[in-house]
Backbone atoms as SQL, in Angstrom:
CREATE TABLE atoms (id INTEGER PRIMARY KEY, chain TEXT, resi INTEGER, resn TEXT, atom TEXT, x REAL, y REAL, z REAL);
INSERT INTO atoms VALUES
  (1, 'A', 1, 'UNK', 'N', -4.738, -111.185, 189.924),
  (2, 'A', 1, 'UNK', 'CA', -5.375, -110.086, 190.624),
  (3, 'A', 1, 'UNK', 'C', -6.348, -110.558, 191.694),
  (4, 'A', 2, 'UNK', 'N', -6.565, -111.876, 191.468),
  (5, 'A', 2, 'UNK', 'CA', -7.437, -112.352, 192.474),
  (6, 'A', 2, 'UNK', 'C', -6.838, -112.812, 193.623),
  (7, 'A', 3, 'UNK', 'N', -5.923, -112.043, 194.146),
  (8, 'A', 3, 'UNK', 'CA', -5.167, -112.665, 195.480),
  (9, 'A', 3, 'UNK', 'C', -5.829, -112.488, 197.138),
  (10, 'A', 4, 'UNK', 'N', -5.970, -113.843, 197.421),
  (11, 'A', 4, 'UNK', 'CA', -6.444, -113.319, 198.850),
  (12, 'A', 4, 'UNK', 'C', -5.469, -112.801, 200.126),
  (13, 'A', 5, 'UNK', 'N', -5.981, -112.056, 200.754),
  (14, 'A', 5, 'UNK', 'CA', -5.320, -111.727, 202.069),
  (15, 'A', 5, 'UNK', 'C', -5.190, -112.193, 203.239),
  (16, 'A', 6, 'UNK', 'N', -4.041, -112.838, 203.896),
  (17, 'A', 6, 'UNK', 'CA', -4.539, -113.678, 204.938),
  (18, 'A', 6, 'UNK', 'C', -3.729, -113.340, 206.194),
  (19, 'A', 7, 'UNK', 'N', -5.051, -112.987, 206.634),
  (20, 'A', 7, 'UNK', 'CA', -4.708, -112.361, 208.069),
  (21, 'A', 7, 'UNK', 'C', -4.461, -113.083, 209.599),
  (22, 'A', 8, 'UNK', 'N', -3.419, -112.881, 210.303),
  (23, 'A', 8, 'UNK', 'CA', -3.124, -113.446, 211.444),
  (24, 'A', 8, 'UNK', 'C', -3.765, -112.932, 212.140),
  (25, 'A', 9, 'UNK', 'N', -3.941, -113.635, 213.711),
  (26, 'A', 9, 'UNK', 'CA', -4.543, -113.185, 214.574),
  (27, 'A', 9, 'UNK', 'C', -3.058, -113.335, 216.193),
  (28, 'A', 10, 'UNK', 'N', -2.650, -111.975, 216.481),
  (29, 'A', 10, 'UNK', 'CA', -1.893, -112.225, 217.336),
  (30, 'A', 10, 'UNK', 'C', -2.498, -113.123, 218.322),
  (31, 'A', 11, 'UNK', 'N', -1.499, -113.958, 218.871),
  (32, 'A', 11, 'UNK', 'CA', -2.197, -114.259, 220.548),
  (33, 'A', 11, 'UNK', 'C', -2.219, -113.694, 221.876),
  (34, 'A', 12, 'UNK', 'N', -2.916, -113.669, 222.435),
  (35, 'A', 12, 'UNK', 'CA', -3.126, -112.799, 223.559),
  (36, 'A', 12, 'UNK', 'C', -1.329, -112.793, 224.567),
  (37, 'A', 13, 'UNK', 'N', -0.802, -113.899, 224.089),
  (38, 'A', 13, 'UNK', 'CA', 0.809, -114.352, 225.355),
  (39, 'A', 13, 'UNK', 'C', 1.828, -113.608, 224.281),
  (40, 'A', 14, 'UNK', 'N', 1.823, -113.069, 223.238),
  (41, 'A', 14, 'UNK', 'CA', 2.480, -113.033, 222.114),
  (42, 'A', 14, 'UNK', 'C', 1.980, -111.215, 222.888),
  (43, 'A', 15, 'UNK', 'N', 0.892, -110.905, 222.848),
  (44, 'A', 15, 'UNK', 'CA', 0.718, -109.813, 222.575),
  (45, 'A', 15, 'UNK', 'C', 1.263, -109.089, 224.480),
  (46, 'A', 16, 'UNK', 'N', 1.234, -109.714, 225.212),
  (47, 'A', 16, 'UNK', 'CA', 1.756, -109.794, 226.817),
  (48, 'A', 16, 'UNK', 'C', 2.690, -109.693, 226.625),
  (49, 'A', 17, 'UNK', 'N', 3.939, -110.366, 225.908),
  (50, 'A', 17, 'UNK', 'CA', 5.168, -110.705, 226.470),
  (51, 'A', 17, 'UNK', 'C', 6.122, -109.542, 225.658),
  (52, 'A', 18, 'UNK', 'N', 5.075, -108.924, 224.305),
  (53, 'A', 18, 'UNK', 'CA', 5.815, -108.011, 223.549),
  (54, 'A', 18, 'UNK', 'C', 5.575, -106.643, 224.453),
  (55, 'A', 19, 'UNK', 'N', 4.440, -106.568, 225.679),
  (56, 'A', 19, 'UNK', 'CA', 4.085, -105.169, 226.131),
  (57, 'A', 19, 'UNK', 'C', 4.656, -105.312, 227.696),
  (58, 'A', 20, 'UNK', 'N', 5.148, -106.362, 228.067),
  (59, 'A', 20, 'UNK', 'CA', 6.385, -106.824, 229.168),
  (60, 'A', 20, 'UNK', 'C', 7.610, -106.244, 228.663),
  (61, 'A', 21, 'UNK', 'N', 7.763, -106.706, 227.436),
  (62, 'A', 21, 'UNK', 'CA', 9.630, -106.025, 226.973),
  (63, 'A', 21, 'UNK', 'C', 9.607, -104.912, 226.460),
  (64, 'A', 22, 'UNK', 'N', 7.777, -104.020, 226.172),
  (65, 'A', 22, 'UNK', 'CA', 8.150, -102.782, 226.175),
  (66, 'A', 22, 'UNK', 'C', 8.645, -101.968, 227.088),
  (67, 'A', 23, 'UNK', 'N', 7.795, -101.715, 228.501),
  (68, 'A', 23, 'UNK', 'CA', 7.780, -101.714, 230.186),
  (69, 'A', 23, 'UNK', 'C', 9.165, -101.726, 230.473),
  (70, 'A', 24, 'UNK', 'N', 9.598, -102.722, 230.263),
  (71, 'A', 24, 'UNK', 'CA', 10.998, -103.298, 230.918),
  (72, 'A', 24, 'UNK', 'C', 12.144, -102.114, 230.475),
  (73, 'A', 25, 'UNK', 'N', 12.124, -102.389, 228.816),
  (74, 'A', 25, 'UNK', 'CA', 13.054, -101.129, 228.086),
  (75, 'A', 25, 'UNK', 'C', 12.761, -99.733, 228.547),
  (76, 'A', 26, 'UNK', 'N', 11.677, -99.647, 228.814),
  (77, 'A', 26, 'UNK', 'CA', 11.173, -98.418, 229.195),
  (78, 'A', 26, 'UNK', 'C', 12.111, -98.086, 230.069),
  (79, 'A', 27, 'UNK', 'N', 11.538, -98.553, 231.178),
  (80, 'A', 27, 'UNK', 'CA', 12.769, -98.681, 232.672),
  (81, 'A', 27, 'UNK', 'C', 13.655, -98.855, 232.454),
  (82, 'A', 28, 'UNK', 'N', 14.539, -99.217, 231.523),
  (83, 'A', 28, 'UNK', 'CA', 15.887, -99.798, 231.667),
  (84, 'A', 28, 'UNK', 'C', 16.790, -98.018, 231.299),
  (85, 'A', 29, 'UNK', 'N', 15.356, -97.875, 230.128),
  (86, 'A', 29, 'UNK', 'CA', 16.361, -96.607, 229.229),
  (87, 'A', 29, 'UNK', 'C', 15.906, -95.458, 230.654),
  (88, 'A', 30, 'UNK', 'N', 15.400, -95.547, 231.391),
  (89, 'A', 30, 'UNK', 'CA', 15.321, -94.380, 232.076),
  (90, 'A', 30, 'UNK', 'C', 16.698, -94.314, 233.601),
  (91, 'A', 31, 'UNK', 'N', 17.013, -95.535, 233.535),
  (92, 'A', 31, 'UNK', 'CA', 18.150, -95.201, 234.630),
  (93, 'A', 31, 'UNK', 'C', 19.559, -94.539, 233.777),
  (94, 'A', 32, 'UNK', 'N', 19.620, -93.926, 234.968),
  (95, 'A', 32, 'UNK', 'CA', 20.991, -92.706, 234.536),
  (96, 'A', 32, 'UNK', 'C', 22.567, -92.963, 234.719),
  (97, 'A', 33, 'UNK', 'N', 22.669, -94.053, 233.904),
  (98, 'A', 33, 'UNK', 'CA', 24.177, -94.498, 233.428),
  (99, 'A', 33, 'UNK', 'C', 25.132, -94.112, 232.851),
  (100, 'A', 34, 'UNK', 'N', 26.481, -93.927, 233.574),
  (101, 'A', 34, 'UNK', 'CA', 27.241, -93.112, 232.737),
  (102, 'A', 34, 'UNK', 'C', 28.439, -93.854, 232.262),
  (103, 'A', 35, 'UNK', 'N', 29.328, -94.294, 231.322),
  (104, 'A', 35, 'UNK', 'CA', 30.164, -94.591, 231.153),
  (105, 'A', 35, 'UNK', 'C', 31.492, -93.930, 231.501),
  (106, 'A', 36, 'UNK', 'N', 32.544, -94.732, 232.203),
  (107, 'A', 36, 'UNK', 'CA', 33.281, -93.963, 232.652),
  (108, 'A', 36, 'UNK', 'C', 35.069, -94.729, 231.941),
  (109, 'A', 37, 'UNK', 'N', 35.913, -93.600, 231.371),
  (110, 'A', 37, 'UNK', 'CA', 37.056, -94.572, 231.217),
  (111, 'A', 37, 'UNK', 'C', 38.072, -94.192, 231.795),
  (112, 'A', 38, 'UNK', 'N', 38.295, -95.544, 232.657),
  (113, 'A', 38, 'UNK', 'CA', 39.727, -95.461, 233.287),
  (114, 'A', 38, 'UNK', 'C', 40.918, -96.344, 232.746),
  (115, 'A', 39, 'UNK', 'N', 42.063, -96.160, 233.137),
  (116, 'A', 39, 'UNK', 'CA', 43.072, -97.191, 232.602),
  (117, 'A', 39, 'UNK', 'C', 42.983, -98.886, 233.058),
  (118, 'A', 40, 'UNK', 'N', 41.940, -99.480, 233.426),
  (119, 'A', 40, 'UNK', 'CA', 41.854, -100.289, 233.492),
  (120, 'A', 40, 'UNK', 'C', 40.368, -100.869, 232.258),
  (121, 'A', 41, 'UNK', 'N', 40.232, -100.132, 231.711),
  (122, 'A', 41, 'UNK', 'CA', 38.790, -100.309, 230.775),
  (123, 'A', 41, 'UNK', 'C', 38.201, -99.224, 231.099),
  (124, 'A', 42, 'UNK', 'N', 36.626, -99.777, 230.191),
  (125, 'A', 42, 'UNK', 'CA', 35.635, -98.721, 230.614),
  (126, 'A', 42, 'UNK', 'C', 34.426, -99.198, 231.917),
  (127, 'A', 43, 'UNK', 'N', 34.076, -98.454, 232.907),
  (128, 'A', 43, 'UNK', 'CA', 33.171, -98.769, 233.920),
  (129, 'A', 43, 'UNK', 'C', 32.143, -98.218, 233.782),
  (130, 'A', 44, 'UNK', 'N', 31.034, -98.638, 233.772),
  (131, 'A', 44, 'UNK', 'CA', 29.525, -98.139, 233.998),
  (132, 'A', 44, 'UNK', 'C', 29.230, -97.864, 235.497),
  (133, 'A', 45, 'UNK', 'N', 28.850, -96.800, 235.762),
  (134, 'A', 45, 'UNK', 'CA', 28.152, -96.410, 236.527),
  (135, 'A', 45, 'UNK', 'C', 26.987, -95.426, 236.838),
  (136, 'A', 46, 'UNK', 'N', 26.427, -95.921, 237.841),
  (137, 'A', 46, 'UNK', 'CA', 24.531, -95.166, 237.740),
  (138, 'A', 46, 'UNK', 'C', 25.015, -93.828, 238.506),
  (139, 'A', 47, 'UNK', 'N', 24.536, -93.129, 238.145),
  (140, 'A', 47, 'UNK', 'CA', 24.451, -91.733, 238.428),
  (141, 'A', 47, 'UNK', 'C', 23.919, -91.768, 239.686),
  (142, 'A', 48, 'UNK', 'N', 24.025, -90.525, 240.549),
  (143, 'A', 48, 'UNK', 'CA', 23.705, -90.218, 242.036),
  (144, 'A', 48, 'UNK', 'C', 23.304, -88.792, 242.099),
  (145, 'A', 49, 'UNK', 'N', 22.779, -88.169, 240.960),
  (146, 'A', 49, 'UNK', 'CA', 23.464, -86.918, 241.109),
  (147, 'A', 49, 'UNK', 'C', 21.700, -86.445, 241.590),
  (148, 'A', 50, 'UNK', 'N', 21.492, -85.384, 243.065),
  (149, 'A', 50, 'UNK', 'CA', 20.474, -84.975, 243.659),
  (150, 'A', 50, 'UNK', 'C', 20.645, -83.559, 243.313),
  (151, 'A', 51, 'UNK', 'N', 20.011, -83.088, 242.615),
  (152, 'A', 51, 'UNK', 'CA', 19.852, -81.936, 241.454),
  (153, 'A', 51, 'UNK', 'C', 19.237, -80.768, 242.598),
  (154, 'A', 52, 'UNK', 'N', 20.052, -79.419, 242.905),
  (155, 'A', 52, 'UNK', 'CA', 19.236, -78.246, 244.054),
  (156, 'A', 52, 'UNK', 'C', 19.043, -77.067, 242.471),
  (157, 'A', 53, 'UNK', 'N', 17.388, -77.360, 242.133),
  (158, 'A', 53, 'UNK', 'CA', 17.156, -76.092, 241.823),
  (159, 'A', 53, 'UNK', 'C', 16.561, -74.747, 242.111),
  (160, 'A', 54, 'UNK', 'N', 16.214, -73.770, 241.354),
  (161, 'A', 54, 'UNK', 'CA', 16.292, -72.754, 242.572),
  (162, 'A', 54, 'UNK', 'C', 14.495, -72.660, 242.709),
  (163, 'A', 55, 'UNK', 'N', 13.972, -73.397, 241.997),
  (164, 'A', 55, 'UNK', 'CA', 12.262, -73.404, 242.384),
  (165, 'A', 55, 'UNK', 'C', 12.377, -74.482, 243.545),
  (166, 'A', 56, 'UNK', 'N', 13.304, -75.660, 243.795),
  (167, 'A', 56, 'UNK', 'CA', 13.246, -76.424, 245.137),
  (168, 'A', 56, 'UNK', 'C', 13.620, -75.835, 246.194),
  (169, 'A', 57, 'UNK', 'N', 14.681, -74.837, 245.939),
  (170, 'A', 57, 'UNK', 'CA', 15.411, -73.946, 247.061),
  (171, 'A', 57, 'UNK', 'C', 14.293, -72.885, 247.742),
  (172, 'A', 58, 'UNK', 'N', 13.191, -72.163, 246.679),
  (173, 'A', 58, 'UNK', 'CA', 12.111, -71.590, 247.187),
  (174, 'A', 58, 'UNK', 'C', 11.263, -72.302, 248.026),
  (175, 'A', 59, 'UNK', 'N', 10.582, -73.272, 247.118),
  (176, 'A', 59, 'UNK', 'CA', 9.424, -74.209, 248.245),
  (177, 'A', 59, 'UNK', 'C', 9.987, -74.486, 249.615),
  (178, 'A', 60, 'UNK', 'N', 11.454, -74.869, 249.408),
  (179, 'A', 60, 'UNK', 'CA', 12.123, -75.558, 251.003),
  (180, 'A', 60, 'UNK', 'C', 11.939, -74.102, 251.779),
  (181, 'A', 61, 'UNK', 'N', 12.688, -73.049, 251.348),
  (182, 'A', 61, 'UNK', 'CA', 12.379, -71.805, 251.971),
  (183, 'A', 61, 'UNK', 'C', 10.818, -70.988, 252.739),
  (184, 'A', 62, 'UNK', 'N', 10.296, -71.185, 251.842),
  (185, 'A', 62, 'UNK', 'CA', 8.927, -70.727, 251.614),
  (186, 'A', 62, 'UNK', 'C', 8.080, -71.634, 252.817),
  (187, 'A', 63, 'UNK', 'N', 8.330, -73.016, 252.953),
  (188, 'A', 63, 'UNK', 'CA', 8.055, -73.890, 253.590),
  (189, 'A', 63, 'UNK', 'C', 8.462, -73.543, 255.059),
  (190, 'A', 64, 'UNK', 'N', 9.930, -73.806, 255.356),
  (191, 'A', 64, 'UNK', 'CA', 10.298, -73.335, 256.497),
  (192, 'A', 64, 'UNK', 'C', 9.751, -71.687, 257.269),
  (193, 'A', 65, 'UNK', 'N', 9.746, -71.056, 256.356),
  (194, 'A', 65, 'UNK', 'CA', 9.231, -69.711, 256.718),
  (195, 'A', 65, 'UNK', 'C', 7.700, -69.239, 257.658),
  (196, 'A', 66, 'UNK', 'N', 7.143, -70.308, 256.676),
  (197, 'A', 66, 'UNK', 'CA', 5.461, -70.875, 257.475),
  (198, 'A', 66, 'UNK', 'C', 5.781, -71.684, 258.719),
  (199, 'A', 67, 'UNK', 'N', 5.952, -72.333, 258.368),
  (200, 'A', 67, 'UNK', 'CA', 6.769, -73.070, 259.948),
  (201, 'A', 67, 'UNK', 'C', 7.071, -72.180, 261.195),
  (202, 'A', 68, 'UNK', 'N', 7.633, -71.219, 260.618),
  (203, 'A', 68, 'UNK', 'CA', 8.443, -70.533, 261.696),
  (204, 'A', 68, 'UNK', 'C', 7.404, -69.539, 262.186),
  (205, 'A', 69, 'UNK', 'N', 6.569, -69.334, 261.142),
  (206, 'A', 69, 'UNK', 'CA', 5.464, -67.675, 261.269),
  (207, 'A', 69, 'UNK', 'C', 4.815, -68.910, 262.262),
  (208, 'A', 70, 'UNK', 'N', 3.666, -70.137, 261.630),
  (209, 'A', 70, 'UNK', 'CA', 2.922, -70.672, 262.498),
  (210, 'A', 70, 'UNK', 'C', 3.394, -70.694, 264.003),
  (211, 'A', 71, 'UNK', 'N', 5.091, -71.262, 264.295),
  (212, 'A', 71, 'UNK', 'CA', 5.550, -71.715, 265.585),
  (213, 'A', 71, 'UNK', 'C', 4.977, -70.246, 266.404),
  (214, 'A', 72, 'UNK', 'N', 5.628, -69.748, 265.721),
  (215, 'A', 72, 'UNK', 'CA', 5.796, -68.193, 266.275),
  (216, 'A', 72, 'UNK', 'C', 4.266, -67.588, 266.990),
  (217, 'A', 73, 'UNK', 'N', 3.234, -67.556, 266.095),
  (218, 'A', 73, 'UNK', 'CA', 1.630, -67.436, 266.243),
  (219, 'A', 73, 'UNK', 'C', 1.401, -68.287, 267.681),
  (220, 'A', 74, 'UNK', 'N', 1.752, -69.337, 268.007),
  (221, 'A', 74, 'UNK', 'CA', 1.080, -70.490, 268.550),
  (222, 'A', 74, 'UNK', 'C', 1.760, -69.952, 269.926),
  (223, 'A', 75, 'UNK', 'N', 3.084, -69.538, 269.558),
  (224, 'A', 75, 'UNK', 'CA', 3.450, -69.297, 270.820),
  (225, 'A', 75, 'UNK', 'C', 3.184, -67.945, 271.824),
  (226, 'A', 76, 'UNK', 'N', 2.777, -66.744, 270.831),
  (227, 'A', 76, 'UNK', 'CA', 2.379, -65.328, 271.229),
  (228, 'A', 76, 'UNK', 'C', 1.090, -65.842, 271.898),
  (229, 'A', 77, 'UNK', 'N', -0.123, -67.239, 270.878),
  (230, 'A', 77, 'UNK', 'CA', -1.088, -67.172, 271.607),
  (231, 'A', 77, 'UNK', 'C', -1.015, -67.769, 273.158),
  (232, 'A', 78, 'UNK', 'N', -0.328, -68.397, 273.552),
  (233, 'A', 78, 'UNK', 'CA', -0.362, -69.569, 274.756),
  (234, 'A', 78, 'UNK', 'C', 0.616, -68.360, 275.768),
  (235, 'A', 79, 'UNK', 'N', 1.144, -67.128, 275.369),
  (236, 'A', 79, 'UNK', 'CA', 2.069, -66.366, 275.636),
  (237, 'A', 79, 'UNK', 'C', 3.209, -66.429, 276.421),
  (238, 'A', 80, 'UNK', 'N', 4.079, -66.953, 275.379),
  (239, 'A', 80, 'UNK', 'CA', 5.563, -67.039, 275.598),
  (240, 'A', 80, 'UNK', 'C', 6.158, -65.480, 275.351),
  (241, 'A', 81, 'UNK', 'N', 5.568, -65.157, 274.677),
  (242, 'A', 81, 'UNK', 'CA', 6.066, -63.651, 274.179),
  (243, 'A', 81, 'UNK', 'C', 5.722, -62.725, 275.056);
């Protein structure tokens, strides 16, 4: 019952190189790879895919719209209109 406990002390390069290959996996698992099978095997490839949703389709809208009101303002004042 009298057993002692004996404790390690990581090392600081031990404790670096394990929070390097966390980082790394991190990144690795976040690229968007898809497996693909054709009759020649299977091919990996990274995804491309540029996603239009309809809250991006607003801002782009919403955006241009100001654009057009400002152009528009700038030009009644200097009077093109």
């Amino acid at each position: 019952m009298t057993e002692k406990v004996k404790s390690e002390v990581i090392s600081r390069r031990s404790v670096f190189s394990l929070l390097g290959l966390a980082i790394a996996s991190g990144l690795v698992a976040t690229i968007p790879v898809s497996p693909q099978v054709t009759p020649g095997g299977v091919d990996l490839s990274v995804d491309q895919a540029q996603a239009v949703t309809y809250r991006r389709a607003r801002v782009t809208a919403r955006r241009v719209d100001r654009r057009v009101y400002r152009h528009t303002r700038r030009a009644v004042r200097r009077g093109a209109y």
